[in-house]
C-alpha positions in Angstrom: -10.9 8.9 3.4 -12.2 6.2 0.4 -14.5 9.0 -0.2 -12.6 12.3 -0.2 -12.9 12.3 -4.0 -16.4 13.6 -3.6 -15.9 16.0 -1.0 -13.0 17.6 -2.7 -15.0 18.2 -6.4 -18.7 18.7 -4.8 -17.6 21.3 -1.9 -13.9 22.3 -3.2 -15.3 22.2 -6.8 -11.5 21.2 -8.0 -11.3 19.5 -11.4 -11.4 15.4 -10.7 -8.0 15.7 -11.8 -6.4 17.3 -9.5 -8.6 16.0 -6.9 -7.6 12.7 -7.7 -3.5 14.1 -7.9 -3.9 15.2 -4.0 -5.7 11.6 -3.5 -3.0 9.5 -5.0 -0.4 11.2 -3.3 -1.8 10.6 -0.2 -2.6 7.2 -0.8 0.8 6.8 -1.8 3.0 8.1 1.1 0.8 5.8 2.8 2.0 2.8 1.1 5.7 4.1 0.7 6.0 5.6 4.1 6.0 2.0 6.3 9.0 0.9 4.9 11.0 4.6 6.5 9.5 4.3 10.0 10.3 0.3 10.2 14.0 1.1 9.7 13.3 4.0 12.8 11.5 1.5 14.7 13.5 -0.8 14.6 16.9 1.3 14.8 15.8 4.1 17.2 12.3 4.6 19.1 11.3 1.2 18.8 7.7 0.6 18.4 5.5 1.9 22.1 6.4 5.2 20.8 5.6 4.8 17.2 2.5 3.7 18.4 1.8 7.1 20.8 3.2 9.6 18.2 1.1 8.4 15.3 -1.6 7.9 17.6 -1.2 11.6 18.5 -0.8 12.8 15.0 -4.3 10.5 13.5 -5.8 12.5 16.5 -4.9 15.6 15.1 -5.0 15.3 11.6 -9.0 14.2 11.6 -9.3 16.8 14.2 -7.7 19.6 11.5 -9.5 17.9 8.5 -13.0 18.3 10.2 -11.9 22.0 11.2 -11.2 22.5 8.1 -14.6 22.5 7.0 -16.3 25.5 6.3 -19.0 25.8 8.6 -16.4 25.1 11.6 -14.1 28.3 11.7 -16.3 30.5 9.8 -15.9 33.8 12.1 -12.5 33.3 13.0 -11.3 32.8 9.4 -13.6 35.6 8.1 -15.5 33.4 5.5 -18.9 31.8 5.0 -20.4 29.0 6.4 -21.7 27.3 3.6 -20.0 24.3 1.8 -19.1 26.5 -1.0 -15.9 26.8 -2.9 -15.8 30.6 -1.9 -16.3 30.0 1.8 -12.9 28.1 1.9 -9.9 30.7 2.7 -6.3 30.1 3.1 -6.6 29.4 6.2 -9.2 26.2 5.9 -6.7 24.8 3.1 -3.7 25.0 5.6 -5.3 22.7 7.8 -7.1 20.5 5.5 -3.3 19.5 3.9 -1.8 20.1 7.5 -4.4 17.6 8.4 -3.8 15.4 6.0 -0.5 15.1 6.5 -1.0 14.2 10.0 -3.3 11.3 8.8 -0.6 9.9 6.6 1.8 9.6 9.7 -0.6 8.0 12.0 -1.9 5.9 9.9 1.8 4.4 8.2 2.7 4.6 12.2 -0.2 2.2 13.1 0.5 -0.2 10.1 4.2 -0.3 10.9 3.7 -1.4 14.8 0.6 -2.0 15.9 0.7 -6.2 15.1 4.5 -6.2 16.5 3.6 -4.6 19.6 0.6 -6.6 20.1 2.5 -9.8 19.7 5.6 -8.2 22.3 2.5 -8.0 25.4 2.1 -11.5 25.3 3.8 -13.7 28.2 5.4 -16.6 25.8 6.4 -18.9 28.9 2.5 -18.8 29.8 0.5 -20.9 27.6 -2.7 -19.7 29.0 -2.5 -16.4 29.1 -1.1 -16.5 25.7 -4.2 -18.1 24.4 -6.3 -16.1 26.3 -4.4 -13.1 24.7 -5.3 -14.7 21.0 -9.3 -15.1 22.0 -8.8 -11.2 22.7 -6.5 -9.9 19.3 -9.6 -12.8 17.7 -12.7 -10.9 19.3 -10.6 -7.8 18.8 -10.6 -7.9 15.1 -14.0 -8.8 14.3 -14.8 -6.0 17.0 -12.7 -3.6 14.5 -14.6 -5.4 11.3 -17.9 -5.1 12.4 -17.5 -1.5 13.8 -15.8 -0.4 10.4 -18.7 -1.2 8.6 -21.4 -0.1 10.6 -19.1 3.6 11.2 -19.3 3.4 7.0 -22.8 2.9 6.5 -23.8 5.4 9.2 -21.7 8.2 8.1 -22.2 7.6 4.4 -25.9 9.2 5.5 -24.3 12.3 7.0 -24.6 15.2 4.9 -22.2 17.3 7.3 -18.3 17.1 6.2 -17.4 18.5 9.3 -19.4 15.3 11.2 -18.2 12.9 9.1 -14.4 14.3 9.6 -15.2 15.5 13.7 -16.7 11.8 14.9 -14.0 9.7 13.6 -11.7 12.7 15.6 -14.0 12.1 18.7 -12.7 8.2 18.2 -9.5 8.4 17.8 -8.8 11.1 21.0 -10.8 8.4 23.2 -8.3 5.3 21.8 -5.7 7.4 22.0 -6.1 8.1 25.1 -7.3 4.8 26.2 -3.9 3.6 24.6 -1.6 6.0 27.0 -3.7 5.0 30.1 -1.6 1.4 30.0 1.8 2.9 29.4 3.1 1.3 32.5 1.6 -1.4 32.1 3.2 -2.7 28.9 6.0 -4.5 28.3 8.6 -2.8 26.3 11.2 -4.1 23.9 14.8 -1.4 23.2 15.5 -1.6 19.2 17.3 -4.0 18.0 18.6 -3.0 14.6 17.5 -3.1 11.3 18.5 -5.9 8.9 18.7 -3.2 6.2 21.7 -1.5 7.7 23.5 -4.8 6.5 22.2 -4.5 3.0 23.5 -0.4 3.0 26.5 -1.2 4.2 27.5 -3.8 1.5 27.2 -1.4 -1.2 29.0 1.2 1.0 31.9 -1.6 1.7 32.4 -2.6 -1.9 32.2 1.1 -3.6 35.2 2.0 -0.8 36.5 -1.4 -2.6 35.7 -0.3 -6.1 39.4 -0.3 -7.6 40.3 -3.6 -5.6 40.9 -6.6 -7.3 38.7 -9.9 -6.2 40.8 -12.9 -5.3 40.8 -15.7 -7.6 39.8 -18.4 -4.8 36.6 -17.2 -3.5 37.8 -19.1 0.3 39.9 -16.2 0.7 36.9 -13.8 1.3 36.0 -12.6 4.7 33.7 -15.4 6.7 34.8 -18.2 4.6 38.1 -19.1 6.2 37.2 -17.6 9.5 34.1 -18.6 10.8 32.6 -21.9 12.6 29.1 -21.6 11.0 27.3 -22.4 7.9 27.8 -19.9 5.1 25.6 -19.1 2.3 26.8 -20.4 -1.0 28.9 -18.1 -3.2 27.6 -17.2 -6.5 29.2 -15.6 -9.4 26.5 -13.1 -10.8 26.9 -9.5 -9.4 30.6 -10.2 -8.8 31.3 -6.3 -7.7 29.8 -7.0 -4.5 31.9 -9.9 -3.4 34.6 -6.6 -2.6 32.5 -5.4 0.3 34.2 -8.8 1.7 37.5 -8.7 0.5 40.4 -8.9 3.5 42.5 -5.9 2.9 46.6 -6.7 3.5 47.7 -3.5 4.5 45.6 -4.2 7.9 44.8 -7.0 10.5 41.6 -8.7 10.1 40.8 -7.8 14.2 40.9 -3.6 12.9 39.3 -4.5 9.8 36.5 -6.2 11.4 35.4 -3.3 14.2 34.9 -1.1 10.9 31.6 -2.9 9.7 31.0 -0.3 6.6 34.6 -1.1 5.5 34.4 -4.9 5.7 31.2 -7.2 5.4 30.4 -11.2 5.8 29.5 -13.3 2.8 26.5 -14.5 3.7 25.1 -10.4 4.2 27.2 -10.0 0.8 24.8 -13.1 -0.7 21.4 -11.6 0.8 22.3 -8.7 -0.6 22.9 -10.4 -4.3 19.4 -11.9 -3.8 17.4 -8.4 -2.7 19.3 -6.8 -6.3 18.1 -9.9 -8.8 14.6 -9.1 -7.7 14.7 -5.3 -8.3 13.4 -6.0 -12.2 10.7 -7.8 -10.6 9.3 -5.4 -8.3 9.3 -2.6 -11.2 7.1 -4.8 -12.8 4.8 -4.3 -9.7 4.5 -0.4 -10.0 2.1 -0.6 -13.0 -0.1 -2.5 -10.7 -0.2 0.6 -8.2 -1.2 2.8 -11.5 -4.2 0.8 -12.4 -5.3 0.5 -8.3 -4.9 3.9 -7.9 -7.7 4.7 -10.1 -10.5 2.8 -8.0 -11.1 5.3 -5.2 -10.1 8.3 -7.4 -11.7 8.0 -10.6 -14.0 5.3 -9.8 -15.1 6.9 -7.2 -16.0 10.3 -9.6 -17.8 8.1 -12.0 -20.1 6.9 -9.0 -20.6 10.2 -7.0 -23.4 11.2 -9.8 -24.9 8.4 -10.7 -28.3 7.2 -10.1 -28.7 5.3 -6.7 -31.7 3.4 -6.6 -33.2 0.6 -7.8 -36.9 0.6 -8.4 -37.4 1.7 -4.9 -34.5 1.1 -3.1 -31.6 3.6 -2.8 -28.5 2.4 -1.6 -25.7 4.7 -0.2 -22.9 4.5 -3.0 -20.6 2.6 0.0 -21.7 -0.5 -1.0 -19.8 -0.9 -4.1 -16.7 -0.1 -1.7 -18.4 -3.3 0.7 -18.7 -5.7 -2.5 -14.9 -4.7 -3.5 -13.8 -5.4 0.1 -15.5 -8.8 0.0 -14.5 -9.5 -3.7 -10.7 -9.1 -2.3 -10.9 -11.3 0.3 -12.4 -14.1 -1.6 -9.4 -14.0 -4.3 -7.0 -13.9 -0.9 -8.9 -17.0 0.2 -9.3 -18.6 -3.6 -5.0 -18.0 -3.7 -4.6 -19.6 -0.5 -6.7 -22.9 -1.6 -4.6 -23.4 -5.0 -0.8 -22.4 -3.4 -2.3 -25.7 -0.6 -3.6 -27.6 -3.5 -0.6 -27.9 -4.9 1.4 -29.3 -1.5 5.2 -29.7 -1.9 5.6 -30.6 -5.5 8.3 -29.1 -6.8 5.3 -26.6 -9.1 4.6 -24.8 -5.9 7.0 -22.6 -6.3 5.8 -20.7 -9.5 2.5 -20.4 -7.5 2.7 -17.0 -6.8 4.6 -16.0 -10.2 0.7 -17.6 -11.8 -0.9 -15.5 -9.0 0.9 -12.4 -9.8 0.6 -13.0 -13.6 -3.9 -13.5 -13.0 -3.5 -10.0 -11.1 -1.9 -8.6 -14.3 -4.6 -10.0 -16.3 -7.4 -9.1 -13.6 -6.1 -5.3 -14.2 -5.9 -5.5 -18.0 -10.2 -6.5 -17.7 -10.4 -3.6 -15.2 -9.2 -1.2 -17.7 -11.2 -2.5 -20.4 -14.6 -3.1 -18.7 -13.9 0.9 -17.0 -13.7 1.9 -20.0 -16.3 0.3 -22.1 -18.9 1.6 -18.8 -17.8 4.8 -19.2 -18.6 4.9 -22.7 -21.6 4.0 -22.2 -22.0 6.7 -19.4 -20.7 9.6 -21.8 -23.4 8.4 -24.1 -26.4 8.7 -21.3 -25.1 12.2 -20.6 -25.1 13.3 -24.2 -28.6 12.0 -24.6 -29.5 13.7 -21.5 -28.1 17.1 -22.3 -25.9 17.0 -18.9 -22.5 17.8 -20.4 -22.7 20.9 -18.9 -24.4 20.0 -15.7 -21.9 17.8 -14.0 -23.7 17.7 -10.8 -27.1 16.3 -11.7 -28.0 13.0 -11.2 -27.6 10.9 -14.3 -29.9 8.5 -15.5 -27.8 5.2 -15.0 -27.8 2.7 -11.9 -24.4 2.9 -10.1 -24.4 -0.9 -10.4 -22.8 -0.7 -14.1 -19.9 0.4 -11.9 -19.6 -3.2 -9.7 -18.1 -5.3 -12.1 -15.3 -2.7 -12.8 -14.9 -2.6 -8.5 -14.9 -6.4 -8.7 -12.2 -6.8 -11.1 -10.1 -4.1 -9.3 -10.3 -6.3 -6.1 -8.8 -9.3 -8.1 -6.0 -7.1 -8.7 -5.8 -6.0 -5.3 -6.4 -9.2 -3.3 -4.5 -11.5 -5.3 -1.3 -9.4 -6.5 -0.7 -8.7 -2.4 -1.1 -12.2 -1.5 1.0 -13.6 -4.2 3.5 -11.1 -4.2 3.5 -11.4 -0.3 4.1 -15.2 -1.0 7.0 -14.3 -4.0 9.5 -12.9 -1.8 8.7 -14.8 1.6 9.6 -17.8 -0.8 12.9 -16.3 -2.3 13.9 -13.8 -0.6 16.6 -13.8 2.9 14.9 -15.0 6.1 16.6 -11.6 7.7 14.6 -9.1 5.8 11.2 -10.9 6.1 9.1 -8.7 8.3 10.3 -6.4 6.1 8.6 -7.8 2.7 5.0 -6.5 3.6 6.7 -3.1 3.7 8.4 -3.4 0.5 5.7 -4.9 -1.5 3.3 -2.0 -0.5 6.5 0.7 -1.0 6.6 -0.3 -4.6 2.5 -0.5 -5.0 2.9 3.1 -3.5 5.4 4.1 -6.2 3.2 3.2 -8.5 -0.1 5.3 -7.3 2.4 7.9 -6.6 3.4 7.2 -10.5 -0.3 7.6 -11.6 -0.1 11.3 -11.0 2.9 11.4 -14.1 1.2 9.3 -16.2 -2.5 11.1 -16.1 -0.1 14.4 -16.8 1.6 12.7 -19.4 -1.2 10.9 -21.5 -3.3 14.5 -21.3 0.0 16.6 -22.7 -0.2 13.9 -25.3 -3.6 13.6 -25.8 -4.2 17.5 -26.8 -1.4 17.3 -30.0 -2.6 18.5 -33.0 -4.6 20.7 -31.6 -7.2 18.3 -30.0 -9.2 18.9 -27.1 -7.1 17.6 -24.0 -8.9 13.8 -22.0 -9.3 15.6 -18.6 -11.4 18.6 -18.8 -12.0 20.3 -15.8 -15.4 18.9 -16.1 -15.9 14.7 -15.8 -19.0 14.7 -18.5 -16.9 16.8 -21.0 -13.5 14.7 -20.3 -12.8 11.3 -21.8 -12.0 8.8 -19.2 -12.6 6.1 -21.3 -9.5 6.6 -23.7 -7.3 6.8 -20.7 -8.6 3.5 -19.2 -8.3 2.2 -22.7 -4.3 3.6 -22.7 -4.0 1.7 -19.1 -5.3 -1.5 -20.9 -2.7 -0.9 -23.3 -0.1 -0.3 -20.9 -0.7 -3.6 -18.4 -0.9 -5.7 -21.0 2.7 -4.8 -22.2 3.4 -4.9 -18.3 2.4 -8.3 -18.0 4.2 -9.4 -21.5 7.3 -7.9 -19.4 6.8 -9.5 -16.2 6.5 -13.1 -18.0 9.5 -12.9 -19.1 11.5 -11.7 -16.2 9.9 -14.3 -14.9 10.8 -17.1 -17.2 14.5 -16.1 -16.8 14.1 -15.7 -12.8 16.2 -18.4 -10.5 14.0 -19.5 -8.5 14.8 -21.2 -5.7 13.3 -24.5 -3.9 9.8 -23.8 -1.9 10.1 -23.5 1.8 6.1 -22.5 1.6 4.5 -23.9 4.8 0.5 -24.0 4.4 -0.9 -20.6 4.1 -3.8 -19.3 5.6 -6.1 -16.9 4.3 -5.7 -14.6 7.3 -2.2 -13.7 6.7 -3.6 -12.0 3.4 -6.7 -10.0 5.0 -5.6 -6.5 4.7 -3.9 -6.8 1.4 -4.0 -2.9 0.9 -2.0 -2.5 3.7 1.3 -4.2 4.5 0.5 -6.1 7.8 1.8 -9.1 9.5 0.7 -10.9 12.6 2.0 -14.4 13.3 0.1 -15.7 16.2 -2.9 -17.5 15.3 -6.9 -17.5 16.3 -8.1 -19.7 19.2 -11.5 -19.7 17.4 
């Protein structure tokens, strides 16, 4: 999928911007989409099922994708058989989005439930088994690692689409089906509700509430003078949401409390508070999704026709992708070492607000390095005489491409640990296993988002009668102005996230030591709490 850029302008021939539009939505419903099927896991199939539908659906989707191809149905769709624009009929297009739909439900299903249901199999009361179970998920993931990367390298050397789509199909039918062969063997957990329902149901409670008038003690409020426990501390800022947890006279507090959307605690009324005061944040985030979304869209355009070898020695154009991958978990690991560096002084908890604000900045030199390179590609191409010949090779090493990938992962690897850390730190301990879902919901806004803003900056762009950014053609477009605009842009982004920041009410670390791990797979929300016997 990192490489669908090139099959959809080199066999589709679509314009690289609209290649890139059908990219970044699908990237982005499969960011956003997590956060939907965690509230249905967790409220209604629970997660062995997740697991088989979107098991059954990746299975399908690759299998559509590579039949999709058109050398695959040629006969029964009544085209040619050649990787040509022409020999791709209605019917091939139905299943290639058919099929790519698919492949966004399997895959959010996977990164919803996988790690939860992992964790559910093992036997807590047995210690051995338990760390036997860890040596497994350990040998496991460096069994998924290694045979990623290998799959990568060897496919990148496959010149048939329909191979490259149809062995990954093969895979997935064989774990699919190697997955259903244990069904009664696994231990199964019934939902248990979704902390989010609380957070839906204040709103719901205090707009029902909306002409009420709050009590001048704050003891008279629902939980305060009826409850045993410890409550969460009343605060006066968003005072039109202590309602949802005002007593109402005309009714006994027994009918009052079976009705949950009419009357809520105040401790769900105060988590709720602290989920609202870090909306400004997280809209700070989404510019971060609009400057990642260009690295296996655009980048990846820039690097499909340029020149591979060096002296000698070609390289398949995956290992910039390998160098980005490795770049990210370095700045995961480097995050992790200064957040434990700093202990439990009382700085450690504007950790993550530093790490978020280097992301910012790490995108800012993306956007400016991009475009400098590309300059300096559009250049080559005019001295070459290939601005009409977008699909021979050009004269430049692909390597002036790496330090644009590099800065990109910096972005990516420490803007998902940090913001990972950000809200573990301040927000509810309720909605935790929810914050990987969240954080990657509002990165997916944001690639979703870069689809408006390439439309936007090109309606722009062509006033006065100029010549529009995004031609239909790469070498006659000018992707370096619009890399230039995104420098622009994150820079006031990260202006506007300081001083959210500043103003922010932070409240005391609770921060244990992290560990690099948790952080791995910072494009996709995961979390997995049991730890590694080796």
């Amino acid at each position: 999928m990192y490489i669908m850029m090139a099959y959809l302008t080199n066999v589709w021939k679509l314009g690289f911007t609209r290649a890139a539009a059908i990219l970044n939505v699908f990237w982005g419903l499969v960011a956003t989409l997590p956060l939907l099927l965690k509230f249905l896991v967790d409220t209604l199939i629970g997660h062995y099922w997740m697991l088989l539908i979107s098991s059954i659906s990746y299975t399908v989707g690759l299998g559509f994708l590579s039949m999709s191809t058109p050398p695959v149905l040629a006969k029964a769709m009544g085209t040619c058989s050649e990787y040509k624009p022409e020999c791709i009929g209605n019917g091939q297009q139905i299943l290639f989005y058919t099929g790519l739909a698919l492949v966004v439900i399997g895959g959010c299903g996977h990164i919803t439930s996988w790690a939860q249901f992992a964790s559910e199999q093992i036997n807590e009361e047995e210690e051995e088994i338990k760390n036997g179970t860890r040596c497994c998920n350990c040998f496991g993931l460096y069994t998924v690692i290694i045979t990623t990367i290998v799959a990568v390298i060897v496919l990148s050397y496959v010149k048939l689409w329909s191979i490259r789509f149809g062995i990954p199909a093969i895979c997935s039918l064989v774990a699919t089906l190697l997955f259903f062969s244990g069904s009664r063997t696994y231990k199964y957990v019934s939902p248990q509700g979704s902390p989010l329902t609380a957070f839906v149901r204040v709103f719901v409670a205090s707009t029902t509430k909306v002409f009420y008038a709050l009590p001048k003690d704050v003891s008279k409020l629902y939980e305060y003078e009826n409850s045993d426990t410890e409550v969460a501390p009343h605060t006066k800022s968003l005072r039109c949401l202590d309602k949802a947890a005002i007593i109402e006279p005309s009714k006994t507090l027994e009918e009052q409390r079976k009705n949950r959307w009419r009357l809520c605690t105040v401790t769900e009324v105060e988590e709720s508070k602290t989920i609202v005061r870090m909306i400004p944040v997280w809209l700070t985030f989404i510019f971060c999704g609009v400057v990642s979304s260009i690295g296996f869209t655009y980048f990846i355009e820039q690097l499909d026709n340029l020149n591979p070898k060096v002296g000698r020695l070609e390289f398949p154009a995956i290992v910039l992708l390998w160098f980005y991958n490795q770049a990210k978990t370095i700045c995961n690991e480097l995050y992790v070492y200064f957040t434990n560096s700093l202990g439990q002084s009382g700085s450690r908890k504007f950790a993550p607000a530093i790490g978020i604000v280097l992301s910012m900045i790490s995108a800012v030199l993306c956007c400016i390095v991009a475009a400098n390179v590309e300059n300096r590609r559009l250049n080559v191409v005019q001295k070459h005489g290939l601005l009409d010949k977008p699909d021979e090779t050009i004269p430049m090493t692909m390597f002036w491409l790496l330090p644009q990938f590099l800065l990109l992962a910096a972005l990516d690897g420490l803007f998902y640990s940090s913001a990972l850390s950000f809200f573990k730190d301040q927000s509810p301990v309720s909605i935790e296993k929810y914050l990987p879902f969240f954080i990657g919901g509002v990165y997916g806004v944001g690639i979703l988002s870069s689809v408006l803003s390439v439309y936007i900056v090109g309606k722009i762009s062509e006033s006065g009668g100029k010549p529009n950014w995004f031609q239909h053609n790469l070498n006659r477009s000018r992707l370096d102005k619009y890399y230039r605009t995104l420098a622009w842009l994150s820079a006031i982004n990260l202006v506007i996230f300081i001083v959210v920041a500043i103003f922010y009410r932070y409240k005391e670390s609770n921060l244990q030591n992290l560990e690099a791990e948790e952080f791995i797979e910072a494009d996709e929300p995961f979390s997995d709490d049991n730890t590694c016997c080796c």
